[in-house]
Backbone atoms as SQL, in Angstrom:
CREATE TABLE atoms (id INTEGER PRIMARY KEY, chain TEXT, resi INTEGER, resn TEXT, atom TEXT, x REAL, y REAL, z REAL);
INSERT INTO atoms VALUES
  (1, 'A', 1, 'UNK', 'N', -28.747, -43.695, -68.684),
  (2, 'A', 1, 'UNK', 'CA', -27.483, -43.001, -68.784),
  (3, 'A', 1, 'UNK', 'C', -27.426, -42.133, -70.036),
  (4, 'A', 2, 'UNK', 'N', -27.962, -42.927, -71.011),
  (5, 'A', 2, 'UNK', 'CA', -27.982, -41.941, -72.425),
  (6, 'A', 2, 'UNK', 'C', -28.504, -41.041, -72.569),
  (7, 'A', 3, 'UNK', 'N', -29.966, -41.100, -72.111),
  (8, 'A', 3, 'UNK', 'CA', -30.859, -39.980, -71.564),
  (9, 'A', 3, 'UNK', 'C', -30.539, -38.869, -71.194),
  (10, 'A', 4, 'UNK', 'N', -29.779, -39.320, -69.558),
  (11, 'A', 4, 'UNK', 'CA', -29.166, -37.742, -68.546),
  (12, 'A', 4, 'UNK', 'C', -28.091, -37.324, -69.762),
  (13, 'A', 5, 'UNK', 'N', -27.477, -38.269, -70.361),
  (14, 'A', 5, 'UNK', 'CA', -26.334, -37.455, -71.337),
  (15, 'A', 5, 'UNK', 'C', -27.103, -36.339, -72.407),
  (16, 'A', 6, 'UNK', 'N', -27.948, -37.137, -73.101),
  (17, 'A', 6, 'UNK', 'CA', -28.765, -36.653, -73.798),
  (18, 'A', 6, 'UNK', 'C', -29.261, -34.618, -73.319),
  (19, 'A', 7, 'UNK', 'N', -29.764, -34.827, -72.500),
  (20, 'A', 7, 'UNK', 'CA', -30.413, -33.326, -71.308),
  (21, 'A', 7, 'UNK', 'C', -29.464, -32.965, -71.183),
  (22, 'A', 8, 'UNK', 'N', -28.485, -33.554, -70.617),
  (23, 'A', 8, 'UNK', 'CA', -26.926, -32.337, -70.047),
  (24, 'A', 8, 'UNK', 'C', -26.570, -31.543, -71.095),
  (25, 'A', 9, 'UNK', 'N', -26.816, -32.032, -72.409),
  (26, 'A', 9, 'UNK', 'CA', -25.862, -31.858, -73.828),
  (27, 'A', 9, 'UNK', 'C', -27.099, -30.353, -74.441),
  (28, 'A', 10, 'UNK', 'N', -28.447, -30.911, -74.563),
  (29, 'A', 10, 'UNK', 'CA', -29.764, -30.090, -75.122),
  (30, 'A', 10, 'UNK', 'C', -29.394, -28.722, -73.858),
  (31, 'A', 11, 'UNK', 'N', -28.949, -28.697, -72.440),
  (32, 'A', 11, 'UNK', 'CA', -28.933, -27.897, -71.335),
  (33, 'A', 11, 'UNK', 'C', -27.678, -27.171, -72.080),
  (34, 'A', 12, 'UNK', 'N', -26.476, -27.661, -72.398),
  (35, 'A', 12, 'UNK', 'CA', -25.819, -27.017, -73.050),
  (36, 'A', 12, 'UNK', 'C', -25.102, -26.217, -73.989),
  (37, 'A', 13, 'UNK', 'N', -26.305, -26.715, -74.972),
  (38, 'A', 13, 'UNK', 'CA', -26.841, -25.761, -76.070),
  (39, 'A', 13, 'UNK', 'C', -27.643, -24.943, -75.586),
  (40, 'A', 14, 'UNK', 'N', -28.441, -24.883, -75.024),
  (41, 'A', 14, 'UNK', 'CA', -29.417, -23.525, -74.717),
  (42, 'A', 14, 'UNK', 'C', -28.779, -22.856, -74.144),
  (43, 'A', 15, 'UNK', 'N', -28.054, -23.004, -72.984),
  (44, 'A', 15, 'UNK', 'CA', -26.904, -22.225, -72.397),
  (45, 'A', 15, 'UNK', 'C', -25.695, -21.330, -73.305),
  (46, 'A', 16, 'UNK', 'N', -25.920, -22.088, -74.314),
  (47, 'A', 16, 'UNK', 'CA', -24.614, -21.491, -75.198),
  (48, 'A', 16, 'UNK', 'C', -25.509, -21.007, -75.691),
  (49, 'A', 17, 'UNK', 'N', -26.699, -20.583, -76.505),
  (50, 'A', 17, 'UNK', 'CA', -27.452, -20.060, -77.595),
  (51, 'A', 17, 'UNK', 'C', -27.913, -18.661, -76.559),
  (52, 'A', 18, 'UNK', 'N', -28.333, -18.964, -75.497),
  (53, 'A', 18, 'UNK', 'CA', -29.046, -17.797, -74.486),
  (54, 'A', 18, 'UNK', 'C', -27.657, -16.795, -74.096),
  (55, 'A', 19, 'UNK', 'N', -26.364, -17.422, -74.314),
  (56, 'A', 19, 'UNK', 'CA', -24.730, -16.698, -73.418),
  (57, 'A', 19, 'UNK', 'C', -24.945, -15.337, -74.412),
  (58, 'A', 20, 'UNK', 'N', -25.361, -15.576, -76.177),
  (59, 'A', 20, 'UNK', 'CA', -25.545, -14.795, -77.133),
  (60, 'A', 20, 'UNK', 'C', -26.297, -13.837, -77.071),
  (61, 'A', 21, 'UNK', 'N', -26.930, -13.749, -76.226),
  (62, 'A', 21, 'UNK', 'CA', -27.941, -12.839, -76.193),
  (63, 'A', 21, 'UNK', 'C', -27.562, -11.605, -75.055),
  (64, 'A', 22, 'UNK', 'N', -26.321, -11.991, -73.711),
  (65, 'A', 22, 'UNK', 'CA', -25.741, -10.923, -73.079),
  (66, 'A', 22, 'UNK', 'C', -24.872, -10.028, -73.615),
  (67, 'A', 23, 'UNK', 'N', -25.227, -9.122, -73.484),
  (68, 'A', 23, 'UNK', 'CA', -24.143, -7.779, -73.469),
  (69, 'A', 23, 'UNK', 'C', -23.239, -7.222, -72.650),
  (70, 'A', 24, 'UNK', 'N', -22.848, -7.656, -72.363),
  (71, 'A', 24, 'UNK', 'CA', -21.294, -7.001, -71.416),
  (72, 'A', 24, 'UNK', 'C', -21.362, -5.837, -71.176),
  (73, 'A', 25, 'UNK', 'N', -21.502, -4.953, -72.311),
  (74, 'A', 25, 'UNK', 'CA', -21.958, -3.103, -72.363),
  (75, 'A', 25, 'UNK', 'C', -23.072, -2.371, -72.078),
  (76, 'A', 26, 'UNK', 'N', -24.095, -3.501, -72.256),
  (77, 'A', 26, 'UNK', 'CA', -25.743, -3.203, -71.675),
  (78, 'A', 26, 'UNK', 'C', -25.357, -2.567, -70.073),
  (79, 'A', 27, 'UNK', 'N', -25.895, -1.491, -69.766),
  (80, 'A', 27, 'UNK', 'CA', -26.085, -0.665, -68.086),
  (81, 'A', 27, 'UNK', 'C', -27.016, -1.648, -67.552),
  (82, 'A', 28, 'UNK', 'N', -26.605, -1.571, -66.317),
  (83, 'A', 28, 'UNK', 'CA', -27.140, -3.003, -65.479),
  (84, 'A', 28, 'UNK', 'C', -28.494, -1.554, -65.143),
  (85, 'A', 29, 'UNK', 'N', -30.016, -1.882, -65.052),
  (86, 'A', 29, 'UNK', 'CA', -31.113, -0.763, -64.868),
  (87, 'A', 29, 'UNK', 'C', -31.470, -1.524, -63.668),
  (88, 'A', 30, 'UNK', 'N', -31.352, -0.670, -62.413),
  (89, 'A', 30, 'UNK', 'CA', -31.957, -0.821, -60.896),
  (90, 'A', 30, 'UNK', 'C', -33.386, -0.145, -61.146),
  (91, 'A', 31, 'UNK', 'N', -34.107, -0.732, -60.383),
  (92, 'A', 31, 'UNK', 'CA', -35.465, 0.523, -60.007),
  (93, 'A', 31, 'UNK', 'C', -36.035, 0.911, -59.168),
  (94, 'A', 32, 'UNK', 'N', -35.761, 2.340, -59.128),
  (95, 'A', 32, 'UNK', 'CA', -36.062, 3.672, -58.163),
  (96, 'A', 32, 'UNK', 'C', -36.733, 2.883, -56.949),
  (97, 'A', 33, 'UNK', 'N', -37.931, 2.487, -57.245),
  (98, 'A', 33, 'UNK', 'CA', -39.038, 2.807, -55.913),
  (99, 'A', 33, 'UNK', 'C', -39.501, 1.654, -56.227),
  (100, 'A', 34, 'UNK', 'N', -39.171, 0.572, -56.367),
  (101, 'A', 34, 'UNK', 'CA', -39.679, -0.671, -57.418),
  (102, 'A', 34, 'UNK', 'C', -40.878, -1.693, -55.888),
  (103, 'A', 35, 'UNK', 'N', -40.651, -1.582, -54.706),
  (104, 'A', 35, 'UNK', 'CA', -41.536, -2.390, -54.165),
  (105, 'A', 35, 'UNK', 'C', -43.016, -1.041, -54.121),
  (106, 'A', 36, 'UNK', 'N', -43.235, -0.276, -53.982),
  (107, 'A', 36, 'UNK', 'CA', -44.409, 0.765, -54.056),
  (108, 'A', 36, 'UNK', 'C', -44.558, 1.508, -55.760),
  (109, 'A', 37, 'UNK', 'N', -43.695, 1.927, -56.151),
  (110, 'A', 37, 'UNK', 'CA', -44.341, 2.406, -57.479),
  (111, 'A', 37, 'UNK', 'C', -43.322, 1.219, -58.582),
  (112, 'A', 38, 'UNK', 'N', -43.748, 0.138, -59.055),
  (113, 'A', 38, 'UNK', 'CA', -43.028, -0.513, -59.802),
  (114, 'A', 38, 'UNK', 'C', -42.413, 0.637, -61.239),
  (115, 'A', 39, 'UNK', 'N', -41.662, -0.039, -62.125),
  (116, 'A', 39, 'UNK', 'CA', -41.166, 0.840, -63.520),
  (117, 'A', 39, 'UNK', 'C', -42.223, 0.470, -64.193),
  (118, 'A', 40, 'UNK', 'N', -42.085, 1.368, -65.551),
  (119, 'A', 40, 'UNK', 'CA', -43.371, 1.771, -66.272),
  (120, 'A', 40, 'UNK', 'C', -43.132, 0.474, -66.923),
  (121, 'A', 41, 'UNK', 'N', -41.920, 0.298, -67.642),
  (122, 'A', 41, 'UNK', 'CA', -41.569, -0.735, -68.430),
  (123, 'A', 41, 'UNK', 'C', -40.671, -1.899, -68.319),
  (124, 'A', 42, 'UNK', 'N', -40.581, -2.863, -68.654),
  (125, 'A', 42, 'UNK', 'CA', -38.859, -3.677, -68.205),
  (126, 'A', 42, 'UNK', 'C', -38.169, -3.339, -68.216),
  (127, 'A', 43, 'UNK', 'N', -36.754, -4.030, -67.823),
  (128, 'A', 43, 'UNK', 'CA', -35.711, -3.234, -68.068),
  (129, 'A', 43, 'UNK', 'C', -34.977, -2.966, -69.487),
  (130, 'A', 44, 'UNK', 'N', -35.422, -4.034, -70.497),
  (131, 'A', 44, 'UNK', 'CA', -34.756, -4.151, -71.750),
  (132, 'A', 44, 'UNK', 'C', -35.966, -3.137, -72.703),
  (133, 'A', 45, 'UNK', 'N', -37.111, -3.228, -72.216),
  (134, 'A', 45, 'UNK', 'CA', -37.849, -2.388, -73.331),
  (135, 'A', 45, 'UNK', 'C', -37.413, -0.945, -72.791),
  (136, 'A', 46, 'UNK', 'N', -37.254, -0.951, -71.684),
  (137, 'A', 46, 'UNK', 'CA', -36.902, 1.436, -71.686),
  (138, 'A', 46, 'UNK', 'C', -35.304, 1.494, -71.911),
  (139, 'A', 47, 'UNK', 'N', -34.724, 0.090, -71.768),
  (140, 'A', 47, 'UNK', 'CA', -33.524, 0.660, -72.368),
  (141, 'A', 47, 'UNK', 'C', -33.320, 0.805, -73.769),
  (142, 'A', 48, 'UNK', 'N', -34.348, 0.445, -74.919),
  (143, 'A', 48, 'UNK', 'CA', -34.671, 0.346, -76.421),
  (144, 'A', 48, 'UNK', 'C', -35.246, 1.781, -76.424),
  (145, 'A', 49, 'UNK', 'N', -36.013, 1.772, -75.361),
  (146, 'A', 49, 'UNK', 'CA', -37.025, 3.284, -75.726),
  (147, 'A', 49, 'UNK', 'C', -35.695, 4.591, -75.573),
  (148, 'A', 50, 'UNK', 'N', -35.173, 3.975, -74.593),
  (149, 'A', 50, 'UNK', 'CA', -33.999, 5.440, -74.126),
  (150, 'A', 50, 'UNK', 'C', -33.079, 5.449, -75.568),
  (151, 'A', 51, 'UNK', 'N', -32.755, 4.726, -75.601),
  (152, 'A', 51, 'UNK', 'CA', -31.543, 4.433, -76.626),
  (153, 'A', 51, 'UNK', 'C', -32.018, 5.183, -77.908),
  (154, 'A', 52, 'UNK', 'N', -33.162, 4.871, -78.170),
  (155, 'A', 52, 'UNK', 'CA', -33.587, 5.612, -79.359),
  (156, 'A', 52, 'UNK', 'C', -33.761, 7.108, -79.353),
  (157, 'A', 53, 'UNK', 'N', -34.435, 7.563, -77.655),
  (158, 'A', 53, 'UNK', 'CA', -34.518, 8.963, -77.719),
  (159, 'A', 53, 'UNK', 'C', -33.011, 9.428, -77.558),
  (160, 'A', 54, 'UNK', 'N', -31.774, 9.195, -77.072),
  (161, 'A', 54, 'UNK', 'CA', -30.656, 9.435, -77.312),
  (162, 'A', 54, 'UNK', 'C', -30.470, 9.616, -78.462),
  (163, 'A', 55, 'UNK', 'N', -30.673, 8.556, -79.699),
  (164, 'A', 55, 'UNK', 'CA', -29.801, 9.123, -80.818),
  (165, 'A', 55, 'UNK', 'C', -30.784, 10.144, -81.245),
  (166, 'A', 56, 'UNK', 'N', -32.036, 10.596, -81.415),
  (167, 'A', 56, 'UNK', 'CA', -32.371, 11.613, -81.712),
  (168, 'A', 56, 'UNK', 'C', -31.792, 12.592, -80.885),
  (169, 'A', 57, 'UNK', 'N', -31.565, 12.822, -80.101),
  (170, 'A', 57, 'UNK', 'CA', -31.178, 13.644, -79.370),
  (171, 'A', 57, 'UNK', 'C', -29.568, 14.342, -79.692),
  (172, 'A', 58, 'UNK', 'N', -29.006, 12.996, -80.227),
  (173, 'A', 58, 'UNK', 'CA', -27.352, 13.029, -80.717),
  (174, 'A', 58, 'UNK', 'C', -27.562, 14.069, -81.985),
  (175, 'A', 59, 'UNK', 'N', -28.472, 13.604, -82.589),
  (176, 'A', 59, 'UNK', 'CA', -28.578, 14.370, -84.369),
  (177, 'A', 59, 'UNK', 'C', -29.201, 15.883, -84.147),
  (178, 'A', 60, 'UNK', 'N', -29.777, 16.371, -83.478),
  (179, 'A', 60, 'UNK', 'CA', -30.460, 17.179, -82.893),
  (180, 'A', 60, 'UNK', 'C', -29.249, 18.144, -82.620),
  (181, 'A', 61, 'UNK', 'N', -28.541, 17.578, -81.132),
  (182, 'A', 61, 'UNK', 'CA', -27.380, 18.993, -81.260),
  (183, 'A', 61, 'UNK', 'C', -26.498, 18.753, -82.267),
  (184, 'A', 62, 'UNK', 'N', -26.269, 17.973, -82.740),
  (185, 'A', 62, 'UNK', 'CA', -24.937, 18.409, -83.650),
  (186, 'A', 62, 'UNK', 'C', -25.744, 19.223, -84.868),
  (187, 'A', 63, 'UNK', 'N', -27.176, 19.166, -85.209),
  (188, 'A', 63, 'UNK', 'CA', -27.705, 20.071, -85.842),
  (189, 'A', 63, 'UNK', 'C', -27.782, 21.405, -85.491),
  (190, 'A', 64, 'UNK', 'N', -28.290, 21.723, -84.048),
  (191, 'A', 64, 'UNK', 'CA', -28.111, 23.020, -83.369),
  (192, 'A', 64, 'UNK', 'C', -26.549, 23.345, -83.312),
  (193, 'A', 65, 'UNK', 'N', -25.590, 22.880, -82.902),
  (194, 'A', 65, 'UNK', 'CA', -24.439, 23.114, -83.298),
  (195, 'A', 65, 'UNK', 'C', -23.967, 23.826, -83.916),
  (196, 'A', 66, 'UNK', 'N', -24.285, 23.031, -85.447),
  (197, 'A', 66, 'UNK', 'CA', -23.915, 23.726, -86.449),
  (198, 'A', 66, 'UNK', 'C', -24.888, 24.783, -87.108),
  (199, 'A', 67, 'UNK', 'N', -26.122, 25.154, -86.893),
  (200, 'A', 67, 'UNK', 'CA', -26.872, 26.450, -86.620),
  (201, 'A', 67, 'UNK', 'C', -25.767, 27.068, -86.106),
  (202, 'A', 68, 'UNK', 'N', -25.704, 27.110, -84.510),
  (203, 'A', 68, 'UNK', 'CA', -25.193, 28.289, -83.759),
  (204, 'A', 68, 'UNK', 'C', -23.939, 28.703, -84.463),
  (205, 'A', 69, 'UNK', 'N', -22.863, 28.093, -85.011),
  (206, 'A', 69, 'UNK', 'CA', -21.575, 27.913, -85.104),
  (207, 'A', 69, 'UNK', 'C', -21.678, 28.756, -86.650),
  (208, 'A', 70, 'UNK', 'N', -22.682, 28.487, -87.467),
  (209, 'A', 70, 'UNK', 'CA', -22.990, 28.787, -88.627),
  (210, 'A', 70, 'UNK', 'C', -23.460, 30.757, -88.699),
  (211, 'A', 71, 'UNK', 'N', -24.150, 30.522, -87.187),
  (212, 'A', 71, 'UNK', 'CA', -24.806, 31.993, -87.152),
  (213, 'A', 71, 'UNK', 'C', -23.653, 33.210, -86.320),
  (214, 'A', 72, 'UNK', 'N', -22.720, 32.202, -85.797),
  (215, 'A', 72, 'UNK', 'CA', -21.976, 33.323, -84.872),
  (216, 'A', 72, 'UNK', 'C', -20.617, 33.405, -86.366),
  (217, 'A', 73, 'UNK', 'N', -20.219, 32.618, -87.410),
  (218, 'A', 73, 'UNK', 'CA', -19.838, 33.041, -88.927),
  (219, 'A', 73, 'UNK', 'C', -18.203, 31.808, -88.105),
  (220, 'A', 74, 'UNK', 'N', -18.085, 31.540, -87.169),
  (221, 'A', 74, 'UNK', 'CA', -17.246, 30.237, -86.691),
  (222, 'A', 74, 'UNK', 'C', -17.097, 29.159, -87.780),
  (223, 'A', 75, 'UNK', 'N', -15.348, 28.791, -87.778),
  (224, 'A', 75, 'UNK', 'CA', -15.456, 27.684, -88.214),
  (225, 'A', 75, 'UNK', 'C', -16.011, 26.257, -87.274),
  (226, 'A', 76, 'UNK', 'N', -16.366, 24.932, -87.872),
  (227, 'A', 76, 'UNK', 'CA', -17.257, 24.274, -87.106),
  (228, 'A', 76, 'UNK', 'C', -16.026, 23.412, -86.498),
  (229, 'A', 77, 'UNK', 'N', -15.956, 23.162, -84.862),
  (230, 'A', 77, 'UNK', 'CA', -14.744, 22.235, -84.592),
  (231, 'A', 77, 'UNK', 'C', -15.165, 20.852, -83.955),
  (232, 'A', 78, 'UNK', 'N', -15.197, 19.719, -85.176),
  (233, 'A', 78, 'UNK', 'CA', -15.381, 18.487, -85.367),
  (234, 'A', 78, 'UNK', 'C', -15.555, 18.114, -83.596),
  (235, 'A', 79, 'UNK', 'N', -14.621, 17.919, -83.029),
  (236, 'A', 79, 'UNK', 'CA', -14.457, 17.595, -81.684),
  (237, 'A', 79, 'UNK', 'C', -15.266, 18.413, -80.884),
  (238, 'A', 80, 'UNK', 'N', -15.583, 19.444, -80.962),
  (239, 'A', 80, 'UNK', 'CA', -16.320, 20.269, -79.964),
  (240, 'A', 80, 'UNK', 'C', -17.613, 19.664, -80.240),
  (241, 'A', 81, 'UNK', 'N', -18.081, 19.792, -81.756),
  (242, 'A', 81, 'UNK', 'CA', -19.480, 19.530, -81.985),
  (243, 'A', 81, 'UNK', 'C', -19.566, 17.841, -81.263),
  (244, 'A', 82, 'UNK', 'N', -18.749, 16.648, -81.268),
  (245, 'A', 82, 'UNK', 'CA', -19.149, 15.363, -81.055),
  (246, 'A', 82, 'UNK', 'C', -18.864, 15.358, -79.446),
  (247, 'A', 83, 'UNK', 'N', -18.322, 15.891, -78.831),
  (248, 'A', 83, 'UNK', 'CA', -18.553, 16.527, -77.556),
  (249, 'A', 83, 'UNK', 'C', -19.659, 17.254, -77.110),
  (250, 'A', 84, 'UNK', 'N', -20.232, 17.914, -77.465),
  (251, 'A', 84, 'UNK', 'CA', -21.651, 18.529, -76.964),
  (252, 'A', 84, 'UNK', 'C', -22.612, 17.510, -77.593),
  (253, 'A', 85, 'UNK', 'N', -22.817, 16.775, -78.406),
  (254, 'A', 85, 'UNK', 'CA', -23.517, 15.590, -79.309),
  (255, 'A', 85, 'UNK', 'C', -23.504, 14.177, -78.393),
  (256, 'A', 86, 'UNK', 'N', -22.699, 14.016, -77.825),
  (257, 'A', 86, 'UNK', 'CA', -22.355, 12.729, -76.776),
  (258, 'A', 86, 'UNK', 'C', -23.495, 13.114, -75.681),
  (259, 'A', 87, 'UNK', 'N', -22.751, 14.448, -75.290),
  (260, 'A', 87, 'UNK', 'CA', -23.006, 14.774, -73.560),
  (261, 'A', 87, 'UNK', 'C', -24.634, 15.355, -73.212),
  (262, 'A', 88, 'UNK', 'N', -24.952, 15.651, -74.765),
  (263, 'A', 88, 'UNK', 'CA', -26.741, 15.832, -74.717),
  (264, 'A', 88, 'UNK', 'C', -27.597, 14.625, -74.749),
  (265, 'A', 89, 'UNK', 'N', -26.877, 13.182, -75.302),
  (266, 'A', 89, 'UNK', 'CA', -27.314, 12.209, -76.071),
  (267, 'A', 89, 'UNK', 'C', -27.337, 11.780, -74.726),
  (268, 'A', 90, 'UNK', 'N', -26.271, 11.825, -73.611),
  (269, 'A', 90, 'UNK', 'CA', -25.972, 11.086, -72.460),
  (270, 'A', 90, 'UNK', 'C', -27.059, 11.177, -71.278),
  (271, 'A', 91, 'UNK', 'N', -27.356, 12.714, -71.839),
  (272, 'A', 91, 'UNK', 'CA', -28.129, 13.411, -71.074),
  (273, 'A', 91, 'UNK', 'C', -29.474, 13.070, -70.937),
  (274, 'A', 92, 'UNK', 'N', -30.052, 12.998, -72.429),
  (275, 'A', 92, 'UNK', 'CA', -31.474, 12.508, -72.938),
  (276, 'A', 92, 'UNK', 'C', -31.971, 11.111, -72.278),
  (277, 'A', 93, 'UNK', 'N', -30.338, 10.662, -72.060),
  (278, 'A', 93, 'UNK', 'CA', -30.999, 9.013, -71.875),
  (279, 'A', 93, 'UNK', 'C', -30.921, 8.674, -70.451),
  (280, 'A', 94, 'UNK', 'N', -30.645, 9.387, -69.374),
  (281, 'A', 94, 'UNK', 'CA', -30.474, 8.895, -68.049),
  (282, 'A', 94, 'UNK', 'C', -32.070, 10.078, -68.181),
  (283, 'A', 95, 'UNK', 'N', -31.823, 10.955, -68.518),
  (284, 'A', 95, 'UNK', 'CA', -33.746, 11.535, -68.307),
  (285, 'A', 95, 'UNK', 'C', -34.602, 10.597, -68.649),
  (286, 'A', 96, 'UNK', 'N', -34.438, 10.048, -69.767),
  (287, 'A', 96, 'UNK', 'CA', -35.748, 9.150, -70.148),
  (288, 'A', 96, 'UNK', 'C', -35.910, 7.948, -69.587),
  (289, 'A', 97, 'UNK', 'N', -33.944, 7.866, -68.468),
  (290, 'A', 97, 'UNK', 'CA', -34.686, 6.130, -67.519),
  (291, 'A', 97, 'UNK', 'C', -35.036, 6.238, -66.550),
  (292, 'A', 98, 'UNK', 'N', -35.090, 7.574, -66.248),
  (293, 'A', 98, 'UNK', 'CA', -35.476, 8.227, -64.950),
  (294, 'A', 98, 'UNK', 'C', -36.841, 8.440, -64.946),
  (295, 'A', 99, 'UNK', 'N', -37.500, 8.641, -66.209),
  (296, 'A', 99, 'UNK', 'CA', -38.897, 8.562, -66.269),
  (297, 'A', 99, 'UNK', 'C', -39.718, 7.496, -66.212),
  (298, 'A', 100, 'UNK', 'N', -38.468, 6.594, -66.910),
  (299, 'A', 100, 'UNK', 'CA', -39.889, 4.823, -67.102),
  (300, 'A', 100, 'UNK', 'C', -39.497, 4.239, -65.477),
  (301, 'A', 101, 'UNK', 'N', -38.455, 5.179, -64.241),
  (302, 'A', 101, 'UNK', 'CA', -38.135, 4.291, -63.251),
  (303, 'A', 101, 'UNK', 'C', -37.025, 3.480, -62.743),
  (304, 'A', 102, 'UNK', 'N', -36.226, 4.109, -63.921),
  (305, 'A', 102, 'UNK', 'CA', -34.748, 3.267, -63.369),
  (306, 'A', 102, 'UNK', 'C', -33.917, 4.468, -63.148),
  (307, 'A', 103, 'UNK', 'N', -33.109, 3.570, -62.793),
  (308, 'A', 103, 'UNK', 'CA', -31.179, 4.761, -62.373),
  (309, 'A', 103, 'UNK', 'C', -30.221, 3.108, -63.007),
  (310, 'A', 104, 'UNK', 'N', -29.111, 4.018, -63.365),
  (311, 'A', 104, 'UNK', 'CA', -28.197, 3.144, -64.023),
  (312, 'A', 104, 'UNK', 'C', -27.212, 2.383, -62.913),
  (313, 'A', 105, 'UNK', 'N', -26.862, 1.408, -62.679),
  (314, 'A', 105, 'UNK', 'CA', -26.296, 0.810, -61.013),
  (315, 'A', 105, 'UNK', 'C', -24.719, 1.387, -61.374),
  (316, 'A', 106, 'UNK', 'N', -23.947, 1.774, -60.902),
  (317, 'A', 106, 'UNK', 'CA', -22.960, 1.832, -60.569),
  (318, 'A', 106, 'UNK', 'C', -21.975, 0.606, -60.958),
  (319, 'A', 107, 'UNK', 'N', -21.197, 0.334, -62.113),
  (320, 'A', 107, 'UNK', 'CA', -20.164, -1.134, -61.813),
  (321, 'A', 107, 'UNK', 'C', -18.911, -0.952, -60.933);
């Protein structure tokens, strides 16, 4: 009896230690063609790889941005620039899961 108590209790710590590790906000990654061409990578390593080429991608236009904005003699408008900075960043990263093999599922 002490035993099964014992396991139920060790089952319920790992359960609670592993609950830490979900993300609620993580994109659930389906894949494309997954019984004939499997994905290049898992789903948690191309979502690390995407994520990263996004934020380069984020720093990138708001750099071109402020080039263009700089060269046409414009003042720079905060909101416009983090608006084109999002929607390139958004952009970069459904390209790059589209390359290792995923699409993002729909919630």
């Amino acid at each position: 009896m002490l035993r099964g108590m014992g396991r139920a209790f060790a089952l319920c710590v790992v359960v609670a230690a592993l609950s830490g590790c979900v993300d609620a906000n993580a994109p659930t990654l389906v894949p494309v063609a997954a019984p004939f061409d499997p994905p290049l990578n898992p789903p948690g390593i191309a979502h690390h790889i995407c994520v990263a080429d996004g934020n380069f991608m984020y720093r990138e236009a708001k750099k071109q941005y402020e080039l263009r904005v700089g060269m046409a003699g414009a003042p720079i408008d905060p909101a416009q620039e983090e608006a084109n900075a999002t929607a390139a960043a958004h952009r970069q990263y459904v390209a790059c899961l589209s390359s290792q093999g995923y699409r993002i599922a729909n919630r």
